[in-house]
PLY file of the C-alpha trace (Angstrom):
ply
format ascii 1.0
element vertex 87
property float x
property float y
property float z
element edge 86
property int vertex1
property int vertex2
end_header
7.91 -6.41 4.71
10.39 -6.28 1.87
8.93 -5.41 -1.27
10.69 -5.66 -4.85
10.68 -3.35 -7.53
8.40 -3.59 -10.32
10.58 -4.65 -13.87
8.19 -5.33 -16.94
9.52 -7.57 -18.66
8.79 -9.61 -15.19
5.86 -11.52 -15.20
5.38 -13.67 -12.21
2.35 -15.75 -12.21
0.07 -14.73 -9.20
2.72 -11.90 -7.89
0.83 -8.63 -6.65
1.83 -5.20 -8.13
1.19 -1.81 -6.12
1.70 0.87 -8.27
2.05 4.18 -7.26
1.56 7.36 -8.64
0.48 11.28 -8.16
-2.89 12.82 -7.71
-2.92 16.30 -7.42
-0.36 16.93 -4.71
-0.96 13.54 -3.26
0.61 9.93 -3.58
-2.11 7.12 -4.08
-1.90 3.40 -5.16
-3.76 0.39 -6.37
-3.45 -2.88 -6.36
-3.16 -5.58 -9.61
-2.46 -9.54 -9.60
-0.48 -10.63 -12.39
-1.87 -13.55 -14.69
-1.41 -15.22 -17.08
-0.45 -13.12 -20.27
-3.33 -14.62 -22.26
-5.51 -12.76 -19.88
-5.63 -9.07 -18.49
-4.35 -8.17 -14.79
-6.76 -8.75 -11.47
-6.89 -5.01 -10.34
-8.21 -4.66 -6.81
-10.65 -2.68 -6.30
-10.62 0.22 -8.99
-10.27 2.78 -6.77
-7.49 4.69 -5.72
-6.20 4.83 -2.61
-3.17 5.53 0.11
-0.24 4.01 -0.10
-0.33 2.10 3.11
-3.77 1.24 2.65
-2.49 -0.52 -1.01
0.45 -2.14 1.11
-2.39 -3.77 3.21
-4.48 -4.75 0.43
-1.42 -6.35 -1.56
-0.31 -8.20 1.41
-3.79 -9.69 1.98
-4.02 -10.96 -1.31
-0.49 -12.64 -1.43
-1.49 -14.78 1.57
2.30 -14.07 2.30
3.24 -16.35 -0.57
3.00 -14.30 -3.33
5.79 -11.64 -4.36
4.44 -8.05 -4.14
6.19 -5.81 -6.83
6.50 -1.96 -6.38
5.60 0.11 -9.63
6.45 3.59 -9.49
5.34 6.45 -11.69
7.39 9.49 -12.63
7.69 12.16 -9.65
7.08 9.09 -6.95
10.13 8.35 -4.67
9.97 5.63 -2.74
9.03 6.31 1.03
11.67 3.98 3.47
9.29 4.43 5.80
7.18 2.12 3.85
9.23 -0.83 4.20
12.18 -1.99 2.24
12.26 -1.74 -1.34
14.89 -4.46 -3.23
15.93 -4.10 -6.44
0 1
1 2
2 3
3 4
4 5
5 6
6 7
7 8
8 9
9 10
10 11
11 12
12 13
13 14
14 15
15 16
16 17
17 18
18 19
19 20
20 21
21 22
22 23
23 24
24 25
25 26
26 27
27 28
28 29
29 30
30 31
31 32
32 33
33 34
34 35
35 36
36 37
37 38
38 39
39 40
40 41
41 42
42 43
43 44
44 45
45 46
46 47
47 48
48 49
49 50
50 51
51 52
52 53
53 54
54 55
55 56
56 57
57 58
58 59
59 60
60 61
61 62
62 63
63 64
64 65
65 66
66 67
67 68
68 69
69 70
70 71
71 72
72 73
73 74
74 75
75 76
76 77
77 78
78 79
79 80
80 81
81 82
82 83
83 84
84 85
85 86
């Protein structure tokens, strides 16, 4: 699945965000749903977890129609073995 990187200033109604960042010596994720900017972000569940674990989750909750957006933090490179990550 192609994903798209994460911009800011982006805010697509209903489009899932996995963003990704270190813990410890480890790379973990979690999921948020973009709203409307009256309101705060759907996050999914609180926890942390692995990144293809937050790839799963993000996909379920698009239903395959909703964009899923790639944040990363500082000191994350994207895996390709993750999928494909557009611009």
């Amino acid at each position: 699945m192609p994903y798209k990187a994460y911009q800011p200033e982006v805010r697509t109604p209903d489009a899932i965000i996995v963003k990704l960042y270190t813990s410890g010596d480890e790379i973990r994720g979690y999921v948020r749903k973009i709203v409307d900017p009256a309101k705060n972000d759907t996050i999914f569940p609180g926890e942390e977890m692995e990144p293809e674990a937050a790839f799963k989750l993000a996909a379920s909750h698009s239903e395959g129609e909703a964009t899923i957006f790639i944040e990363l933090t500082e000191g994350v490179q994207w895996d390709p073995d993750w999928g494909d990550l557009l611009p």
